[in-house]
C-alpha atoms as a printed R data frame, in Angstrom:
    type eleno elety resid chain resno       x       y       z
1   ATOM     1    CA   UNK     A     1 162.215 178.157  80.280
2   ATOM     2    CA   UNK     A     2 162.022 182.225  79.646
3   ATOM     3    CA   UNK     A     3 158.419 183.712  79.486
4   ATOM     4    CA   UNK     A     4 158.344 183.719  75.964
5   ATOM     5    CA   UNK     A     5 158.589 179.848  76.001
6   ATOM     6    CA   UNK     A     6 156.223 179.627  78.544
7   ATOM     7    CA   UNK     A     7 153.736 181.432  77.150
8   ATOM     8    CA   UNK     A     8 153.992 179.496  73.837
9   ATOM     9    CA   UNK     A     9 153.980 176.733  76.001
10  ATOM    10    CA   UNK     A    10 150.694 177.221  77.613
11  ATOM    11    CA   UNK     A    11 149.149 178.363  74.007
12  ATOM    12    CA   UNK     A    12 149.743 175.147  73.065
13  ATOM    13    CA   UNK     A    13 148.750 173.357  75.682
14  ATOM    14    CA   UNK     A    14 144.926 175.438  75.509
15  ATOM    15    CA   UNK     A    15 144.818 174.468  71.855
16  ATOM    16    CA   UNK     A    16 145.238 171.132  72.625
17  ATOM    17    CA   UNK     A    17 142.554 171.465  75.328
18  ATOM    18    CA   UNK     A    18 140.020 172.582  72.548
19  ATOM    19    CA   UNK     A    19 140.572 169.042  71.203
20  ATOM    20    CA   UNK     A    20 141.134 167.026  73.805
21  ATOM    21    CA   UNK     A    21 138.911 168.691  76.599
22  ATOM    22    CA   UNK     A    22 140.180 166.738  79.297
23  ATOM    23    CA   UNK     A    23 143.504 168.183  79.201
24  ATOM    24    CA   UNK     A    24 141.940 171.260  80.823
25  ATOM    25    CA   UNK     A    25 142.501 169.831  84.233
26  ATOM    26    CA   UNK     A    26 146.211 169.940  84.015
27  ATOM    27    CA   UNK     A    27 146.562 173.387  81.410
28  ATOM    28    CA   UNK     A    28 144.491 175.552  84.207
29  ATOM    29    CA   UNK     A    29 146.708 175.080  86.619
30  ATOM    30    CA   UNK     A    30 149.415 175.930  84.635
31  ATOM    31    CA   UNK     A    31 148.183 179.597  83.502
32  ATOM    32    CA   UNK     A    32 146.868 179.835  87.049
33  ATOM    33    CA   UNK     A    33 150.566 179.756  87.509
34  ATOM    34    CA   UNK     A    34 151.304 182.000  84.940
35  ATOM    35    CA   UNK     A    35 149.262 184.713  85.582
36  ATOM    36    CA   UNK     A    36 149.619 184.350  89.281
37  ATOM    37    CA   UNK     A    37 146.320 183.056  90.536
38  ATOM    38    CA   UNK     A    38 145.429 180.689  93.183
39  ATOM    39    CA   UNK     A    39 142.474 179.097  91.511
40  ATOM    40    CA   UNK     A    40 140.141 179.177  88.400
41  ATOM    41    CA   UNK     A    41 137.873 177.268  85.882
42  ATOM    42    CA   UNK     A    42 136.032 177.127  82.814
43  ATOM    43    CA   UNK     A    43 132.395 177.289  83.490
44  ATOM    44    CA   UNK     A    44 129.565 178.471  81.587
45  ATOM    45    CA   UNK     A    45 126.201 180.899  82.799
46  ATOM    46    CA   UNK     A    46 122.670 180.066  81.987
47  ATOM    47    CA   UNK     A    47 121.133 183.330  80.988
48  ATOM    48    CA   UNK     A    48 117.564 182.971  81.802
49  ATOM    49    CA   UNK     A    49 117.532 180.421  84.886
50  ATOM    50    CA   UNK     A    50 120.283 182.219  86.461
51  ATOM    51    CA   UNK     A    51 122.425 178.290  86.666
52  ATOM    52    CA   UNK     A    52 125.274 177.210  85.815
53  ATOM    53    CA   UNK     A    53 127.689 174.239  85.200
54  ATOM    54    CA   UNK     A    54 131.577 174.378  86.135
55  ATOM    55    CA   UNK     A    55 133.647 172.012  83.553
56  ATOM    56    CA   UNK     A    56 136.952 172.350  85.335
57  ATOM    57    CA   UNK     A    57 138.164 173.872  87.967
58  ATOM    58    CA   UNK     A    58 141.662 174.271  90.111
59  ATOM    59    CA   UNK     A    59 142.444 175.285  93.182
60  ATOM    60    CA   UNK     A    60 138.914 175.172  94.757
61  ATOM    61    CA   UNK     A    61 137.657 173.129  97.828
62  ATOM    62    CA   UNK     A    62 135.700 170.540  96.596
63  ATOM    63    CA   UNK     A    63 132.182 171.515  98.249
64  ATOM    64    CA   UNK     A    64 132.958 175.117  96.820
65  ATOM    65    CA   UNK     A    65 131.033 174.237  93.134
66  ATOM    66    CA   UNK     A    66 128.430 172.706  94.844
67  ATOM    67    CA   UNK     A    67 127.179 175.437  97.256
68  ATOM    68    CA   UNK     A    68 127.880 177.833  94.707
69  ATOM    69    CA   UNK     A    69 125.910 176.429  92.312
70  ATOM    70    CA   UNK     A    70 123.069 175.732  94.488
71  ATOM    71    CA   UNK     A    71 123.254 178.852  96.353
72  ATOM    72    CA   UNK     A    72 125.722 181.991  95.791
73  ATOM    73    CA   UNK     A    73 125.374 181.929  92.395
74  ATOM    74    CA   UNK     A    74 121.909 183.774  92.153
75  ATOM    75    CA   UNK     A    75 123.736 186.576  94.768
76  ATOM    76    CA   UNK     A    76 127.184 186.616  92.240
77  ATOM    77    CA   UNK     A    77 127.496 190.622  91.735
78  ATOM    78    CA   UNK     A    78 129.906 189.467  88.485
79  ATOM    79    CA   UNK     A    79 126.355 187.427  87.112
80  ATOM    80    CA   UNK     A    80 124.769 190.581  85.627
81  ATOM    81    CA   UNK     A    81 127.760 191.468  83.824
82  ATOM    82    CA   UNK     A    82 128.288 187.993  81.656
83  ATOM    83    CA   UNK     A    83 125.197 188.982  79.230
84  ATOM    84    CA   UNK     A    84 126.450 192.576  78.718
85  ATOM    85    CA   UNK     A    85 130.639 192.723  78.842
86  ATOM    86    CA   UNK     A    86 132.228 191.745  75.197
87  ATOM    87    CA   UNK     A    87 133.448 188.401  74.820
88  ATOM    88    CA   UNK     A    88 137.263 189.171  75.291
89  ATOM    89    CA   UNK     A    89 137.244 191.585  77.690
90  ATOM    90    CA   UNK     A    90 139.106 190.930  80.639
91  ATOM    91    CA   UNK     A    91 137.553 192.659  83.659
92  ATOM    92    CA   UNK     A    92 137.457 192.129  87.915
93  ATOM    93    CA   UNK     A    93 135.043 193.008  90.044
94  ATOM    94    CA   UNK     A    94 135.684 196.521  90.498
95  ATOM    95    CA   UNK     A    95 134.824 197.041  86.873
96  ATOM    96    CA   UNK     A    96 131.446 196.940  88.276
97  ATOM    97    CA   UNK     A    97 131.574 198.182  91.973
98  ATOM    98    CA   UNK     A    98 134.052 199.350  94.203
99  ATOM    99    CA   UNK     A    99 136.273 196.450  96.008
100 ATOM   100    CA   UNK     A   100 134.974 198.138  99.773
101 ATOM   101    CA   UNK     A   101 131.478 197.295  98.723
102 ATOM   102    CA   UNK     A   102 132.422 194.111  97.655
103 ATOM   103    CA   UNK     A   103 134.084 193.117 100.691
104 ATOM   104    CA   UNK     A   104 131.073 194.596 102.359
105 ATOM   105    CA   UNK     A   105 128.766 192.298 100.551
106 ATOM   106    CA   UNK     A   106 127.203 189.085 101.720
107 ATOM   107    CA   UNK     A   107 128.487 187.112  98.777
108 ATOM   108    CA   UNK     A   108 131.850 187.880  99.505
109 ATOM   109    CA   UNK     A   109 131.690 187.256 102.974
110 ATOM   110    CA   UNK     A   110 130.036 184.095 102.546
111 ATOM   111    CA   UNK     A   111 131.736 182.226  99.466
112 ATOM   112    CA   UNK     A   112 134.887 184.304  98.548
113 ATOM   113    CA   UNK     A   113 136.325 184.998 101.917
114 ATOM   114    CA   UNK     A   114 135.888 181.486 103.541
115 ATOM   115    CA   UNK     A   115 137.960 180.707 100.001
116 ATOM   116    CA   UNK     A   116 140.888 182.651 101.043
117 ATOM   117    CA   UNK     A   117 140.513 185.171  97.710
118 ATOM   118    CA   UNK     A   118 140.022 188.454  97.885
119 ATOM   119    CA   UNK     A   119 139.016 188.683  94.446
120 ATOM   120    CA   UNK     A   120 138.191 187.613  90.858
121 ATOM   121    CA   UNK     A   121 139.059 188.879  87.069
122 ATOM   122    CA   UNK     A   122 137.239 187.212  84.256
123 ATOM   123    CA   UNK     A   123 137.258 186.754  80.536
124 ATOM   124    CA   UNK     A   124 134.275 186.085  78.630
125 ATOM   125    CA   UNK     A   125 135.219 183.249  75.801
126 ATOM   126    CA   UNK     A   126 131.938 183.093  73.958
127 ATOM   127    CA   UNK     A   127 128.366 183.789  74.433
128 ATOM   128    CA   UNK     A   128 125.306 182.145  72.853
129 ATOM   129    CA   UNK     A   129 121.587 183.707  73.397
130 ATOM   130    CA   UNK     A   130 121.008 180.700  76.338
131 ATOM   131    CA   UNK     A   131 125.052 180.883  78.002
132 ATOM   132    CA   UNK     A   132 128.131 182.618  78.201
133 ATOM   133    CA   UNK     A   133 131.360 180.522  78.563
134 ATOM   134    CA   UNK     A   134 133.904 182.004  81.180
135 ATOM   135    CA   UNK     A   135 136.968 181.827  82.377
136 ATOM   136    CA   UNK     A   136 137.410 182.879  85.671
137 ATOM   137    CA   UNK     A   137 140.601 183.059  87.708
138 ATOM   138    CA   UNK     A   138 141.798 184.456  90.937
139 ATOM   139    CA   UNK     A   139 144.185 186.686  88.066
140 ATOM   140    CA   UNK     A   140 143.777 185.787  84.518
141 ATOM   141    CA   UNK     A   141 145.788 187.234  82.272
142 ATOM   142    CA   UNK     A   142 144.646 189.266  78.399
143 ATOM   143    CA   UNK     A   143 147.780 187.488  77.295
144 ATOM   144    CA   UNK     A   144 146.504 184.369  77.547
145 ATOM   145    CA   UNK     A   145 142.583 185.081  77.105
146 ATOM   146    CA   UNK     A   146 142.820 185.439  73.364
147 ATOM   147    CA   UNK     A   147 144.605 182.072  72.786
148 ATOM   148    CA   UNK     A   148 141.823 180.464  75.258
149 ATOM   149    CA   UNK     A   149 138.703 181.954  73.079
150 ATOM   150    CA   UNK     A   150 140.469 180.801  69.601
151 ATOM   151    CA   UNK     A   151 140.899 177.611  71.139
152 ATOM   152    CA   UNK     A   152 137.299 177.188  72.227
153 ATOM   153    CA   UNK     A   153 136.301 178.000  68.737
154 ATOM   154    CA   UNK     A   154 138.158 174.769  67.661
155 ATOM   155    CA   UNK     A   155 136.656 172.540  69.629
156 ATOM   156    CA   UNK     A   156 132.919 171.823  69.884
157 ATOM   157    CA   UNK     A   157 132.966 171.008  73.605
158 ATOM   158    CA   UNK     A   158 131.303 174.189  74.688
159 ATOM   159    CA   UNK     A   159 128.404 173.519  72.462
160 ATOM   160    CA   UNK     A   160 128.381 169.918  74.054
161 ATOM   161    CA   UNK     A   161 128.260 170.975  77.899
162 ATOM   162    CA   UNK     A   162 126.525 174.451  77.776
163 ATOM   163    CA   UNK     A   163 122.877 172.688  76.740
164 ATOM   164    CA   UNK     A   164 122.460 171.026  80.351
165 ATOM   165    CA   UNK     A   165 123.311 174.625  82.518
């Protein structure tokens, strides 16, 4: 299959998820693939409790949601940003600081090193005055961000899971 195939491939396969959300445990993978990344998820960002929920996730150990829910998520330098970056924009940490601090910092060393990553990019693929849906990938890719926001607005299940976070 040539990229072009692929990527229409993988379009696909996110619209699909919009209706069928479980089918977002085998398409993340997939653009994880594509774009090169060793792990990812769809998750969303409570705005005023500073919580979250993860919906799906690749690539991750399976304690890693857990303590960074409960924990690293209040220390998460990319936090800030999800109220204030547009929906769309595809962005990494140093967007926001340089990578030496962020290796410096004890988030890093606690929850992204022991990962194996040395980094994160993230698209924002909606936001609501309460949450912000994200996609976040070890290398996501603006070719594929656009198709995964248009595909969220077909499907409901954002609305569904971002009330609990």
């Amino acid at each position: 299959m040539d990229l072009d195939e692929t990527l229409l491939d993988l379009i696909g396969g996110i619209y699909d998820s919009a209706l069928i959300p479980d089918n977002w445990n085998a398409i993340l993978p997939r653009i994880g693939t594509f774009v090169g990344g060793s792990s990812g998820g769809l998750f969303a960002h409570h705005s005023t409790r500073r919580s979250g929920n993860v919906f799906y996730e690749f690539g991750t150990d399976p304690d890693f949601r857990k303590i960074y829910l409960d924990k690293y998520i209040t220390m998460d330098p990319m936090f800030g940003t999800y109220f204030v970056l547009d929906v769309g924009e595809v962005f990494s940490t140093s967007t926001i600081m340089s990578h030496a601090e962020f290796l410096q910092s004890r988030f890093y060393k606690e929850c992204i090193r022991p990962q194996g990553w040395i980094d994160n990019i993230v698209v924002y693929l909606d936001r609501t005055p309460k949450a912000t849906q994200v996609s976040r990938c070890f290398a996501m890719s603006a070719k594929v961000s656009p198709t995964s926001r248009r595909a969220r607005g077909c499907g409901s299940w954002f609305r569904t899971f971002a009330a609990p976070c």
